[in-house]
Backbone as JSON Lines, residues from 0, in Angstrom:
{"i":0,"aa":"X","n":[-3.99,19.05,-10.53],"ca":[-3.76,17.67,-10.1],"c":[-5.07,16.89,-10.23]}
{"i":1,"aa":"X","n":[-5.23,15.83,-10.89],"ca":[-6.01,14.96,-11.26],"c":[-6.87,14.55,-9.51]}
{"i":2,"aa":"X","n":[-7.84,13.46,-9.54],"ca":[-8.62,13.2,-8.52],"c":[-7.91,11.6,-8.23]}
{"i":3,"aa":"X","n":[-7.67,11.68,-6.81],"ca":[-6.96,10.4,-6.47],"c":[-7.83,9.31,-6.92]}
{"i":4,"aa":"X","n":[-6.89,8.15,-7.05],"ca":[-7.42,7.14,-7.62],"c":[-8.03,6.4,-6.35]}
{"i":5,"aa":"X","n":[-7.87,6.44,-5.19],"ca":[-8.56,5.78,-4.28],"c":[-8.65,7.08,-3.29]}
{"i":6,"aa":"X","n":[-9.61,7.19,-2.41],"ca":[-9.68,8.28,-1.53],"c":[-10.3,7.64,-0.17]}
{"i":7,"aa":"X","n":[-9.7,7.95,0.75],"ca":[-10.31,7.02,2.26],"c":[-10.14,8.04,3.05]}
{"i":8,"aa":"X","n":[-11.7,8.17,3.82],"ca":[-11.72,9.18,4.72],"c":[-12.15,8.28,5.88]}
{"i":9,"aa":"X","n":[-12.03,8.93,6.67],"ca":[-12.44,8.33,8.54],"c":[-12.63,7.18,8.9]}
{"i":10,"aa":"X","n":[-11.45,6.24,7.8],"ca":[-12.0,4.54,7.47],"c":[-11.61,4.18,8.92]}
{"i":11,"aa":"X","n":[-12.57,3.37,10.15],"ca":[-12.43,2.3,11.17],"c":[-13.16,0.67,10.47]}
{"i":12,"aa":"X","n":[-12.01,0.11,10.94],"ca":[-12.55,-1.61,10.49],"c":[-12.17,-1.92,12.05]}
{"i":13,"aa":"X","n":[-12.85,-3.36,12.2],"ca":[-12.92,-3.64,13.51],"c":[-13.25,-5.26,13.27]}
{"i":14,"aa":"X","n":[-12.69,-6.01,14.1],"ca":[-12.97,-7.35,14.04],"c":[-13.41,-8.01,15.4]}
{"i":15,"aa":"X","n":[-14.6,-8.02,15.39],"ca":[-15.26,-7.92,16.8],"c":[-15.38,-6.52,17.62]}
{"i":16,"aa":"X","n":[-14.65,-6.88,18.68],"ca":[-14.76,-5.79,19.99],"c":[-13.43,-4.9,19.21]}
{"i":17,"aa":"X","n":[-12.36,-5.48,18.43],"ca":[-10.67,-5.17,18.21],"c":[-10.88,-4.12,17.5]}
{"i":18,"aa":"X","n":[-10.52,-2.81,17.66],"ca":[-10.42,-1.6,16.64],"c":[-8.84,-1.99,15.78]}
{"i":19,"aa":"X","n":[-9.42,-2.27,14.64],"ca":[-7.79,-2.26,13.93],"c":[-7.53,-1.56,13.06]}
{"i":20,"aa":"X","n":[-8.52,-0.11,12.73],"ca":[-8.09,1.06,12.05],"c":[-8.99,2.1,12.77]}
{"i":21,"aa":"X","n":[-8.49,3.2,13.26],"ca":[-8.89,4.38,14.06],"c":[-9.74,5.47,12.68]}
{"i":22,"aa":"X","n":[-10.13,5.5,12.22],"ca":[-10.18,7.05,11.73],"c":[-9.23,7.53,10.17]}
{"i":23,"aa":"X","n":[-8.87,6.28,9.57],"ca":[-7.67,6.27,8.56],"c":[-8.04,7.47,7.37]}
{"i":24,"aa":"X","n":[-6.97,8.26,7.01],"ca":[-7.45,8.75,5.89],"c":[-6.2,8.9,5.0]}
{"i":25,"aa":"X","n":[-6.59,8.85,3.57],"ca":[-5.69,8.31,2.53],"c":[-5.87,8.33,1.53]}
{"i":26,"aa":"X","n":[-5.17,8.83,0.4],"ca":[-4.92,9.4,-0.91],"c":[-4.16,8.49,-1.68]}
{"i":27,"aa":"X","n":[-4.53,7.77,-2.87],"ca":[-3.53,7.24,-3.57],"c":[-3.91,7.89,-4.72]}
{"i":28,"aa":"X","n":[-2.67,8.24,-5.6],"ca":[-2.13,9.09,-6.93],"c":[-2.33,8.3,-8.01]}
{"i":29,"aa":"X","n":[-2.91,9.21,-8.87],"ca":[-2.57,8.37,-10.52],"c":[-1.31,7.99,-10.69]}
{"i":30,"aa":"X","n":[-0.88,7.12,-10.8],"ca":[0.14,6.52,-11.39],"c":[1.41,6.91,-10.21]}
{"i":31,"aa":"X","n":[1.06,6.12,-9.22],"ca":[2.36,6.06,-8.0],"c":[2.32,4.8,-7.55]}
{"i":32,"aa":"X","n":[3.43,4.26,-6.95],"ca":[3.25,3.22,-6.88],"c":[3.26,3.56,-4.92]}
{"i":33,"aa":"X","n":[2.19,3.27,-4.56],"ca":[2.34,2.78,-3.03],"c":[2.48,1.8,-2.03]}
{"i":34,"aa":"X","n":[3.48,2.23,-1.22],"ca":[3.96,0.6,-0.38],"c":[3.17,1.27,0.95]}
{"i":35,"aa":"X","n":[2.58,-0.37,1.4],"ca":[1.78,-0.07,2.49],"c":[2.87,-0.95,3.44]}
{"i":36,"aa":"X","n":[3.27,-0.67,4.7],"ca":[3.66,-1.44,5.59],"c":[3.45,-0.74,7.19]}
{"i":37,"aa":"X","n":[3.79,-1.85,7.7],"ca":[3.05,-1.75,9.41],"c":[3.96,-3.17,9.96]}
{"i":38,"aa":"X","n":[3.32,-2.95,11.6],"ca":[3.72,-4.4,11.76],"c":[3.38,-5.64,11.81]}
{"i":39,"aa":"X","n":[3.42,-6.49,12.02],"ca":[2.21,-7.56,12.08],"c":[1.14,-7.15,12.73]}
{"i":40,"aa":"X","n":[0.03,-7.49,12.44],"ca":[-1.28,-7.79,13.02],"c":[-1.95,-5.74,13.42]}
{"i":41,"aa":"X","n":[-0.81,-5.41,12.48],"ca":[-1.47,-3.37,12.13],"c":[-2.25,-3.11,11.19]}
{"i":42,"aa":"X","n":[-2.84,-4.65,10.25],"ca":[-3.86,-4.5,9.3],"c":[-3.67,-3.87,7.84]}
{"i":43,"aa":"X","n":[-2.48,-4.23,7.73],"ca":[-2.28,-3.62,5.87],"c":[-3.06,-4.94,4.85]}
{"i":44,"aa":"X","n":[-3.15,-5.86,5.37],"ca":[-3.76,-6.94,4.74],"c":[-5.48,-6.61,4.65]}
{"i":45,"aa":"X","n":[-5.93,-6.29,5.67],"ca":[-7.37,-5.75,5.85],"c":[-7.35,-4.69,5.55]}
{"i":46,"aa":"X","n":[-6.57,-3.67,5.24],"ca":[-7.11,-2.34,5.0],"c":[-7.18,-2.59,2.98]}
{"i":47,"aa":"X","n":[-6.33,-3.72,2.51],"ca":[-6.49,-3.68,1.12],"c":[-7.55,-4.64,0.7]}
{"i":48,"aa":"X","n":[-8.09,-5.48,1.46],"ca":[-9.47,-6.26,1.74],"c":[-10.12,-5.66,1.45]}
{"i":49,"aa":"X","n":[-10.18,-4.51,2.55],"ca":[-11.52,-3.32,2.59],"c":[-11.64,-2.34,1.56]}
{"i":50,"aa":"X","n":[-10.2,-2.02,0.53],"ca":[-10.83,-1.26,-0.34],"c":[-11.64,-2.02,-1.23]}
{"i":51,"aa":"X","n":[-10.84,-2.94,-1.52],"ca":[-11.38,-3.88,-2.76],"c":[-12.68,-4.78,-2.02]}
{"i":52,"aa":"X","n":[-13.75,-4.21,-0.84],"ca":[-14.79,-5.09,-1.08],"c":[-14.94,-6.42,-0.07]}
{"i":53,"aa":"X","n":[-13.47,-6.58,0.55],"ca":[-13.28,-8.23,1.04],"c":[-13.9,-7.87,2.11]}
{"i":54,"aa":"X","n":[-13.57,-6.57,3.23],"ca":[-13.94,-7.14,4.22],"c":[-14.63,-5.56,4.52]}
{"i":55,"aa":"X","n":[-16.17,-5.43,5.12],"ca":[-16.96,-3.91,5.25],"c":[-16.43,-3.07,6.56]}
{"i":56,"aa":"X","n":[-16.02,-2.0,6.09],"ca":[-15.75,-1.18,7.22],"c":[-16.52,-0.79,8.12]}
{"i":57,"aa":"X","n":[-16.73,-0.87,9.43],"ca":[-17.63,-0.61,10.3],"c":[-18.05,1.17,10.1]}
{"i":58,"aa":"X","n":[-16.82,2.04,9.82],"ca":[-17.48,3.58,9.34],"c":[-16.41,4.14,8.3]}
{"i":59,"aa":"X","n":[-16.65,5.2,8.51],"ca":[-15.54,5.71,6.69],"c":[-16.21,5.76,5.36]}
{"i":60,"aa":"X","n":[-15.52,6.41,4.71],"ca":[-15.84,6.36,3.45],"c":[-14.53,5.9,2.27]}
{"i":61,"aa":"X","n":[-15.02,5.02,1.1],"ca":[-13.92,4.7,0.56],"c":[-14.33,5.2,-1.07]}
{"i":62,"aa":"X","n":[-13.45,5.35,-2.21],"ca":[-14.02,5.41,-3.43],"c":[-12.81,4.87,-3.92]}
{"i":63,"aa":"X","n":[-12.87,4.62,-5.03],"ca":[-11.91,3.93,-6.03],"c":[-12.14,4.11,-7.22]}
{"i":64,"aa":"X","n":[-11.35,4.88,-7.76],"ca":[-11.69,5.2,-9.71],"c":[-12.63,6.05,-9.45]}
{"i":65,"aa":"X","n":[-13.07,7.06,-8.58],"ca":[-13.82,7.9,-8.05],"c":[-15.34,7.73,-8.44]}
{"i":66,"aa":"X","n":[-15.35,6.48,-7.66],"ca":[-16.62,5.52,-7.82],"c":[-16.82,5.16,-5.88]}
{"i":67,"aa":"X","n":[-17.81,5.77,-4.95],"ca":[-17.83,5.32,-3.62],"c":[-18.16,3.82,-4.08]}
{"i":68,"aa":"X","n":[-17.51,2.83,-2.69],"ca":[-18.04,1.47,-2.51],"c":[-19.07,1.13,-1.55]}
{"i":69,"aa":"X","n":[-19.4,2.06,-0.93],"ca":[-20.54,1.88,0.14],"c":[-21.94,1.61,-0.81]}
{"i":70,"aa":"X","n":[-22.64,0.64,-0.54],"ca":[-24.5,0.44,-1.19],"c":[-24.11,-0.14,-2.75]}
{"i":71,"aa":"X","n":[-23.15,-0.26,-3.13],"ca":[-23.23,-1.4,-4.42],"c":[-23.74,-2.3,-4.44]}
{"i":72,"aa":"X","n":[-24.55,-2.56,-5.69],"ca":[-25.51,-3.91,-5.92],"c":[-24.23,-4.56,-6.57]}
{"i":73,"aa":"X","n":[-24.26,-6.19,-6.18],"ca":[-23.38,-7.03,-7.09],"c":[-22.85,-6.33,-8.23]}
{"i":74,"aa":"X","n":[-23.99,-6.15,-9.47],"ca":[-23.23,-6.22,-10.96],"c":[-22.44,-4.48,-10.55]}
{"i":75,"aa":"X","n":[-22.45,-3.71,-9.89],"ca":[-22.28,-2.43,-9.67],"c":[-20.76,-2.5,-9.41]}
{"i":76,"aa":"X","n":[-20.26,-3.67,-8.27],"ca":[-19.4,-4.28,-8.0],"c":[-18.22,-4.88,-8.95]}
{"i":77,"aa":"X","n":[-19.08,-5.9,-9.49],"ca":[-18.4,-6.42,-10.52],"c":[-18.16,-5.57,-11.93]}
{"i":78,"aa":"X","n":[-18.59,-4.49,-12.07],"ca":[-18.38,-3.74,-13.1],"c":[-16.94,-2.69,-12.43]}
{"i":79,"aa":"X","n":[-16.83,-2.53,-11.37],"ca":[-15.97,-1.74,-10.32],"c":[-14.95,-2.59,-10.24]}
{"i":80,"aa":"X","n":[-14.95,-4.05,-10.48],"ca":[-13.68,-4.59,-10.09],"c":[-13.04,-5.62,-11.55]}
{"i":81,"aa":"X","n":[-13.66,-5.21,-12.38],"ca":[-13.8,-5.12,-13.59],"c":[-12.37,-4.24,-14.04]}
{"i":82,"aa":"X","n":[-12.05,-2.68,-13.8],"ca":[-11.63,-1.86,-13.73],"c":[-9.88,-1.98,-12.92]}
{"i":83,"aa":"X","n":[-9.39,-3.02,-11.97],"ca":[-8.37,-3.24,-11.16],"c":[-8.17,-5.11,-11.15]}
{"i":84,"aa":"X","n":[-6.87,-5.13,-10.78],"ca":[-6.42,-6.16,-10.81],"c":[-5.75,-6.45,-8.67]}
{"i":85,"aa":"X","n":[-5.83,-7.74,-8.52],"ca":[-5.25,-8.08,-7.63],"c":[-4.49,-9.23,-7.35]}
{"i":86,"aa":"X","n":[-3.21,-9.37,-6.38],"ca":[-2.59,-10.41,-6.38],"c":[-2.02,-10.22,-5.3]}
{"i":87,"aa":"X","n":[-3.24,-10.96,-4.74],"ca":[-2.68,-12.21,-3.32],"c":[-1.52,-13.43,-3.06]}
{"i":88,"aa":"X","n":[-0.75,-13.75,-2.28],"ca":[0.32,-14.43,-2.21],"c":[-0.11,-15.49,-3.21]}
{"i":89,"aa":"X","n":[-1.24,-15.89,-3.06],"ca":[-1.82,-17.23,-3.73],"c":[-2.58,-16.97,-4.98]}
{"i":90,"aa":"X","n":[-2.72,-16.15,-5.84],"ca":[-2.71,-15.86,-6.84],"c":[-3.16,-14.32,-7.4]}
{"i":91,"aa":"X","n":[-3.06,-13.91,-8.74],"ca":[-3.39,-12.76,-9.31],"c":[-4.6,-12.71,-10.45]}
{"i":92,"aa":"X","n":[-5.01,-11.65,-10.6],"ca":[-6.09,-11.27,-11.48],"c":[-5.15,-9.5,-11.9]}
{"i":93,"aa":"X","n":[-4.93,-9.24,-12.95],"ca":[-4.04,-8.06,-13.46],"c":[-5.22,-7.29,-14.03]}
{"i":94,"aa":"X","n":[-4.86,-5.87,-13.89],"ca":[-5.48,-4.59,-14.56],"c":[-4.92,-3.31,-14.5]}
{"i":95,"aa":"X","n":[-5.47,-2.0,-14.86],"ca":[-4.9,-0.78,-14.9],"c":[-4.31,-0.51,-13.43]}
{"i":96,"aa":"X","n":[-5.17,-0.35,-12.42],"ca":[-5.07,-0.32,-10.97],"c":[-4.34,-1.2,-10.4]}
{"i":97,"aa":"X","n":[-3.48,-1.5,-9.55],"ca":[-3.08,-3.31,-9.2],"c":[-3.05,-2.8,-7.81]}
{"i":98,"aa":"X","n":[-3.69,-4.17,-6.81],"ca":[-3.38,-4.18,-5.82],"c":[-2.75,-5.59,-5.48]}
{"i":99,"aa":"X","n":[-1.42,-5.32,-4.86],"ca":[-0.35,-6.36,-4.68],"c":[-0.16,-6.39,-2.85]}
{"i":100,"aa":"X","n":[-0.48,-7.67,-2.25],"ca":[-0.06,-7.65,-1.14],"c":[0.87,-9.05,-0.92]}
{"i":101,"aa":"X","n":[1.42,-8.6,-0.59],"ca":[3.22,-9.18,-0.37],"c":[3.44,-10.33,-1.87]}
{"i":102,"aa":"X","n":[3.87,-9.16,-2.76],"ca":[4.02,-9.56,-3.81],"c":[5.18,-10.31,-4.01]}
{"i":103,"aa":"X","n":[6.46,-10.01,-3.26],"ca":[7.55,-10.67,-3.01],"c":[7.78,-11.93,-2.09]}
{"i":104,"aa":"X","n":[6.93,-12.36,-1.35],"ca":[7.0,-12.93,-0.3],"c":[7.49,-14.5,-0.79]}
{"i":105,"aa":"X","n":[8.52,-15.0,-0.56],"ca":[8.95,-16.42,-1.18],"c":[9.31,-16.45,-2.37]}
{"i":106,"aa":"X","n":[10.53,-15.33,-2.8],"ca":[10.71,-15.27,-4.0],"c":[12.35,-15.1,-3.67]}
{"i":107,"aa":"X","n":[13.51,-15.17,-4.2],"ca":[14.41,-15.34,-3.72],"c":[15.19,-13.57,-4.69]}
{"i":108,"aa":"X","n":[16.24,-13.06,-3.84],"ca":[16.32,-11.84,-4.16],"c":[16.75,-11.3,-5.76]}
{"i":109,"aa":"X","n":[17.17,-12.27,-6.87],"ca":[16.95,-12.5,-8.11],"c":[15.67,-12.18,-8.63]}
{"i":110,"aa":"X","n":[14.54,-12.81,-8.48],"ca":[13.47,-12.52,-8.56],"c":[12.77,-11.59,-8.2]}
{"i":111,"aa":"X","n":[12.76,-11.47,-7.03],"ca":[11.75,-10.33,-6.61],"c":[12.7,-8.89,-7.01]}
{"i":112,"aa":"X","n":[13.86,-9.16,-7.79],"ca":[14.26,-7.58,-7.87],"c":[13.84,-7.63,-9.65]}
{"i":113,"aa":"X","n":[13.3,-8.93,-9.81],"ca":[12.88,-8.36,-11.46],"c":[11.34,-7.97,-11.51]}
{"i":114,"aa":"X","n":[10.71,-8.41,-10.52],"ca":[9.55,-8.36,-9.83],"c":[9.11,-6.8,-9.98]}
{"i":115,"aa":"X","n":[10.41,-6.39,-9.67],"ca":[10.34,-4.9,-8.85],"c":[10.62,-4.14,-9.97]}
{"i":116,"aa":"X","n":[11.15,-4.62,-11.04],"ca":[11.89,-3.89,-12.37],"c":[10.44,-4.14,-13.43]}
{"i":117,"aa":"X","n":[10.08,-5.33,-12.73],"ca":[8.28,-5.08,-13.94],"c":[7.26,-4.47,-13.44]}
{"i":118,"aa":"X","n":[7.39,-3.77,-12.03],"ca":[6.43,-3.17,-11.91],"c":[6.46,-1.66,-12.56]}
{"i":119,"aa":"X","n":[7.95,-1.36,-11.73],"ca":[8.56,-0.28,-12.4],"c":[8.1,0.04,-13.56]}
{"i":120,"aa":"X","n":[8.29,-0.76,-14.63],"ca":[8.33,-0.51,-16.3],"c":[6.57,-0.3,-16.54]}
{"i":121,"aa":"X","n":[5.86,-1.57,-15.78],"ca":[4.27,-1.25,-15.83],"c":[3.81,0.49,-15.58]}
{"i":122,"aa":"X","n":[4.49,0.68,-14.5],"ca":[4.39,1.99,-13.82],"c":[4.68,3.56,-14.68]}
{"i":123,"aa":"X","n":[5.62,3.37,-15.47],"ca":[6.35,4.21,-16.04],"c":[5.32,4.13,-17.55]}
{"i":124,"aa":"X","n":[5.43,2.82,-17.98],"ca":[4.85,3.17,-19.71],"c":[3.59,2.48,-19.78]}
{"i":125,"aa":"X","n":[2.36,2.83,-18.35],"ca":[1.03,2.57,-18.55],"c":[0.4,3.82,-17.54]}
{"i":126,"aa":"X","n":[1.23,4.07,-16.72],"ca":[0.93,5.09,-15.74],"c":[-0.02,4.46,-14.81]}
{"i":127,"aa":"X","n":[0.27,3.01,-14.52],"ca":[0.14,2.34,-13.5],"c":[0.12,2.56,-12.26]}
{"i":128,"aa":"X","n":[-1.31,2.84,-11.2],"ca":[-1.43,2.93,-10.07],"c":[-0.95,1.37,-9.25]}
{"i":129,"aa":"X","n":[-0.07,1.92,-8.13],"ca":[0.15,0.04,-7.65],"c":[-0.39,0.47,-6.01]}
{"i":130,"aa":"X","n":[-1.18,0.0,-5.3],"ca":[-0.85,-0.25,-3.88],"c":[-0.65,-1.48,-3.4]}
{"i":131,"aa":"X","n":[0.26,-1.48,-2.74],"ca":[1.38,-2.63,-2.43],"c":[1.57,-2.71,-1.03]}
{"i":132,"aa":"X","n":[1.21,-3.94,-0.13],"ca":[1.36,-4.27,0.91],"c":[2.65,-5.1,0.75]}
{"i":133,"aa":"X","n":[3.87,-4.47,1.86],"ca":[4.97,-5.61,1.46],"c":[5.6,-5.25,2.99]}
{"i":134,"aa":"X","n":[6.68,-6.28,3.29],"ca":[7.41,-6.28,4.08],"c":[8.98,-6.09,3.67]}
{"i":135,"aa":"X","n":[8.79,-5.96,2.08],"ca":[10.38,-6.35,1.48],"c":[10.77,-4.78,1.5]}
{"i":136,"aa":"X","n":[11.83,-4.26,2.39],"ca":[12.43,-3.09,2.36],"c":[12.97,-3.15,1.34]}
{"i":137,"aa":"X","n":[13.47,-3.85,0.55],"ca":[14.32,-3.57,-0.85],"c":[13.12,-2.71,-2.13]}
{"i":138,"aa":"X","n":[11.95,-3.38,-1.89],"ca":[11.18,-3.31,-2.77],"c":[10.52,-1.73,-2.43]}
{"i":139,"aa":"X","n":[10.66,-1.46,-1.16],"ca":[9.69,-0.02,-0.64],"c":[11.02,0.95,-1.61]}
{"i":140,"aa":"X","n":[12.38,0.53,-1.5],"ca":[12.89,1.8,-1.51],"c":[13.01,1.28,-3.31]}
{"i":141,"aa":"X","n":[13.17,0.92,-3.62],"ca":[13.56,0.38,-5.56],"c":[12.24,1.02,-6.38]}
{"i":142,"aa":"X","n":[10.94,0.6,-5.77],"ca":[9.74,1.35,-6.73],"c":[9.24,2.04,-5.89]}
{"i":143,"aa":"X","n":[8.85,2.35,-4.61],"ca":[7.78,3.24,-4.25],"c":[7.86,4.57,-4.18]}
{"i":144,"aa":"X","n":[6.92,5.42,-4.79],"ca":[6.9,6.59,-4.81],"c":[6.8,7.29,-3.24]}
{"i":145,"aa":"X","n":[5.79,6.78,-2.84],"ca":[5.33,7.17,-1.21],"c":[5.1,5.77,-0.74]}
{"i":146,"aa":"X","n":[5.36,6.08,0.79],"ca":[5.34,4.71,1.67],"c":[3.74,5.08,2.91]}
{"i":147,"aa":"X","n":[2.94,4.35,2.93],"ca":[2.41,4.24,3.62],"c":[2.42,3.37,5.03]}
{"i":148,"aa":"X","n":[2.6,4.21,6.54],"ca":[2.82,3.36,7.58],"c":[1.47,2.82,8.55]}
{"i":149,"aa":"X","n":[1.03,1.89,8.89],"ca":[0.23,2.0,9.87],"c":[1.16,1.41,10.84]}
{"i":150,"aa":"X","n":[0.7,2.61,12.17],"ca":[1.16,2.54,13.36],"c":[-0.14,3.09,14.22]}
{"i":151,"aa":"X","n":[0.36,2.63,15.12],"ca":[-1.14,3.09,16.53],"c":[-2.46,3.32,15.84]}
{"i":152,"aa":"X","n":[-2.96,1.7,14.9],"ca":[-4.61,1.99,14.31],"c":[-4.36,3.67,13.62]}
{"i":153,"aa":"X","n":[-3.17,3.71,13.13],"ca":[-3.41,5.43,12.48],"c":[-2.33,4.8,11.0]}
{"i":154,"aa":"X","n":[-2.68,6.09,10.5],"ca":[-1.88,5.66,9.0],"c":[-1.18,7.38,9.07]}
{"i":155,"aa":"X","n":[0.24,7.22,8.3],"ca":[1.07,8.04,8.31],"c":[1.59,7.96,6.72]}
{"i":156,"aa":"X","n":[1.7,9.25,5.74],"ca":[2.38,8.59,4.41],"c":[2.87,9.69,4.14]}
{"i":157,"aa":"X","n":[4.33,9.48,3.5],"ca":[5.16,9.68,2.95],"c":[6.49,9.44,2.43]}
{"i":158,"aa":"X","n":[7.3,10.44,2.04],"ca":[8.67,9.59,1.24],"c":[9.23,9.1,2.02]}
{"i":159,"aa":"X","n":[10.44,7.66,1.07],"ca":[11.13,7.19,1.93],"c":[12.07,7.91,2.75]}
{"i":160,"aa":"X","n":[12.55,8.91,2.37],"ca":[13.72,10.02,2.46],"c":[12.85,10.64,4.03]}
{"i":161,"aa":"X","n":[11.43,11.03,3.72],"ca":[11.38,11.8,5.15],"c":[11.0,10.92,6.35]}
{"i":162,"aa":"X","n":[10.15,9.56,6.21],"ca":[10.0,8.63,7.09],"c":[11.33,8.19,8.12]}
{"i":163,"aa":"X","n":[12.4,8.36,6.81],"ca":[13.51,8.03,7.82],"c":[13.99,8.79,9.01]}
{"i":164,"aa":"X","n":[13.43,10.07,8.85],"ca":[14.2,11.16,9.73],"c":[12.35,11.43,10.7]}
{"i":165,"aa":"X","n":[11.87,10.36,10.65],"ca":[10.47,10.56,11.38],"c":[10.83,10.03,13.17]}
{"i":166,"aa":"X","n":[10.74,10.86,13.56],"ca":[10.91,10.15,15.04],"c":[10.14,9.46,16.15]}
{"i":167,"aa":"X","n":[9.05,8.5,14.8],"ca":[8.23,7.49,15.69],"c":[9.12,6.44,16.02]}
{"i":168,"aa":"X","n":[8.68,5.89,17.0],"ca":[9.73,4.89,17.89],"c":[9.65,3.66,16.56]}
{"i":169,"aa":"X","n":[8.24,3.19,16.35],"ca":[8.41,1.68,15.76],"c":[8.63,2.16,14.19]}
{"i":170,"aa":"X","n":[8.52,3.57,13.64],"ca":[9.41,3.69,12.24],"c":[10.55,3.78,11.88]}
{"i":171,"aa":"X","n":[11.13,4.6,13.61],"ca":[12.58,4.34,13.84],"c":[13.4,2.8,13.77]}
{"i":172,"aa":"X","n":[12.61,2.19,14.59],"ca":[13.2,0.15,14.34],"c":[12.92,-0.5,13.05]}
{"i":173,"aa":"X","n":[11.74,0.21,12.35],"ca":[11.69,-0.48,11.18],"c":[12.43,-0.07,10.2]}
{"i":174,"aa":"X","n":[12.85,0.98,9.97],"ca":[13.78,1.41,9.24],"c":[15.22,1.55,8.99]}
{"i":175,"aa":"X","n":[15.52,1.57,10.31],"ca":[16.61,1.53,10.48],"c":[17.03,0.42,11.92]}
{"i":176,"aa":"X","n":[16.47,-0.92,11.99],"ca":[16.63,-1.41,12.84],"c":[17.52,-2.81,12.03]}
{"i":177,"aa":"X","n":[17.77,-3.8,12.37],"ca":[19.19,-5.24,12.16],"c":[18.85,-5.1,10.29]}
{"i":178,"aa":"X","n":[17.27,-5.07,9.68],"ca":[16.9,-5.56,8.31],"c":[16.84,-4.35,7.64]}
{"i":179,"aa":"X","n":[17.23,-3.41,8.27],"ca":[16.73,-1.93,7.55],"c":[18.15,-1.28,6.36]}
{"i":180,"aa":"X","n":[18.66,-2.22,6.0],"ca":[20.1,-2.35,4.98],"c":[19.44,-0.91,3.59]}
{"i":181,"aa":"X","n":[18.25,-1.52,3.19],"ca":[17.91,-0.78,1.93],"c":[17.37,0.13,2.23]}
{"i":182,"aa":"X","n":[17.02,0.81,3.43],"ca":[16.73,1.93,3.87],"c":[18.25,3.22,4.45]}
{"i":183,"aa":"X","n":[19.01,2.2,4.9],"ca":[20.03,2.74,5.5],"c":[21.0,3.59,4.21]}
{"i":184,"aa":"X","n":[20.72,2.05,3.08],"ca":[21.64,3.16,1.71],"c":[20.8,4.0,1.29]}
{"i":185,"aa":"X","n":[19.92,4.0,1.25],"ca":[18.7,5.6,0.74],"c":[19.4,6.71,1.49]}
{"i":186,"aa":"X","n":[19.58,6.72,2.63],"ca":[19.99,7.75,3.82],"c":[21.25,8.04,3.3]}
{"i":187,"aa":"X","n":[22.03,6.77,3.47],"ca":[23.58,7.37,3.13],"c":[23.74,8.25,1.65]}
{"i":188,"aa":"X","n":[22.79,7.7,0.94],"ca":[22.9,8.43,-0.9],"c":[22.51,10.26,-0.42]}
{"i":189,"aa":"X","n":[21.43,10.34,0.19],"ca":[20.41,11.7,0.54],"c":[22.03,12.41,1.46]}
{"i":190,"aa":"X","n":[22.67,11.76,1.71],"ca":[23.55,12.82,3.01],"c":[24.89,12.78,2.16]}
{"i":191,"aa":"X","n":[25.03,11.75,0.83],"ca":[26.37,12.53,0.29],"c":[26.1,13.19,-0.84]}
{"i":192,"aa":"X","n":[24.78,13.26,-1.04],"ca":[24.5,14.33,-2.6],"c":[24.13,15.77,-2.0]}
């Protein structure tokens, strides 16, 4: 097995006095596409800040393209981000790597399911790494290989198939709570095959 494309060990970020990641540690795969979700204000927006540079982790270690980001001089940086693409609600910059946070967000379900069919195809015939901050359950279960959760300042990852049968209280409501429709048919497919 190849060397993850991003690797995060004992990552804490903190905004002031606020601990909003405990100790995180985390593996993303050549060519998987990962959905990051949590609940509001559980920091999937800052934890994809912090790989890419936006915002410094108070401890941890991060690497990317198995390059650490800790002590980079500018051009060291810009040669590092050179290498990945990103796209923020408010715009994109594309590359081998993509980091997408709420790539769907204000797109109507036409769209964001072709959205989801070009990442797919990126994914499949470039061997496209994606980490993906989203809230769109349609989109976790249509492309993601593994789902990443933050809950309690901790991060939890795996398939959609076993998250569902996870018996944390707030993965239990998110998954299967009033919006959890595209999670619920994953379940029903896994229990009649």
């Amino acid at each position: 097995m190849s060397e993850p494309v991003i690797k995060i060990r004992g990552l804490v970020t903190r905004f002031g006095e606020q601990v909003v990641h405990d100790g995180l540690d985390l593996e993303v795969r050549q060519g998987e596409v990962l959905g990051v979700v949590g609940g509001s204000g559980s920091g999937k927006s800052v934890l994809l800040r912090t790989i890419v540079g936006l915002n410094p982790p108070a401890a941890g270690h991060i690497e990317v393209l198995g390059r650490s980001t800790q002590g980079l001089s500018d051009a060291q940086w810009r040669e590092l981000e050179a290498r990945w693409g990103v796209l923020f609600q408010s715009g994109a910059l594309f590359s081998s790597l993509l980091f997408l946070d709420e790539p769907t967000a204000g797109l109507d379900p036409i769209s964001a399911a072709a959205f989801d069919e070009l990442i797919r195809s990126l994914q499949q015939s470039l061997g496209l790494t994606v980490f993906m901050v989203t809230h769109d359950l349609d989109s976790l279960t249509a492309i993601c290989d593994r789902i990443a959760v933050l809950v309690d300042k901790k991060i939890k990852v795996d398939t959609m198939e076993n998250l569902l049968g996870d018996p944390h209280p707030w993965i239990q409501a998110y998954f299967h709570g009033p919006r959890g429709r595209a999670a619920r048919h994953v379940e029903a497919t896994e229990q009649a095959s």
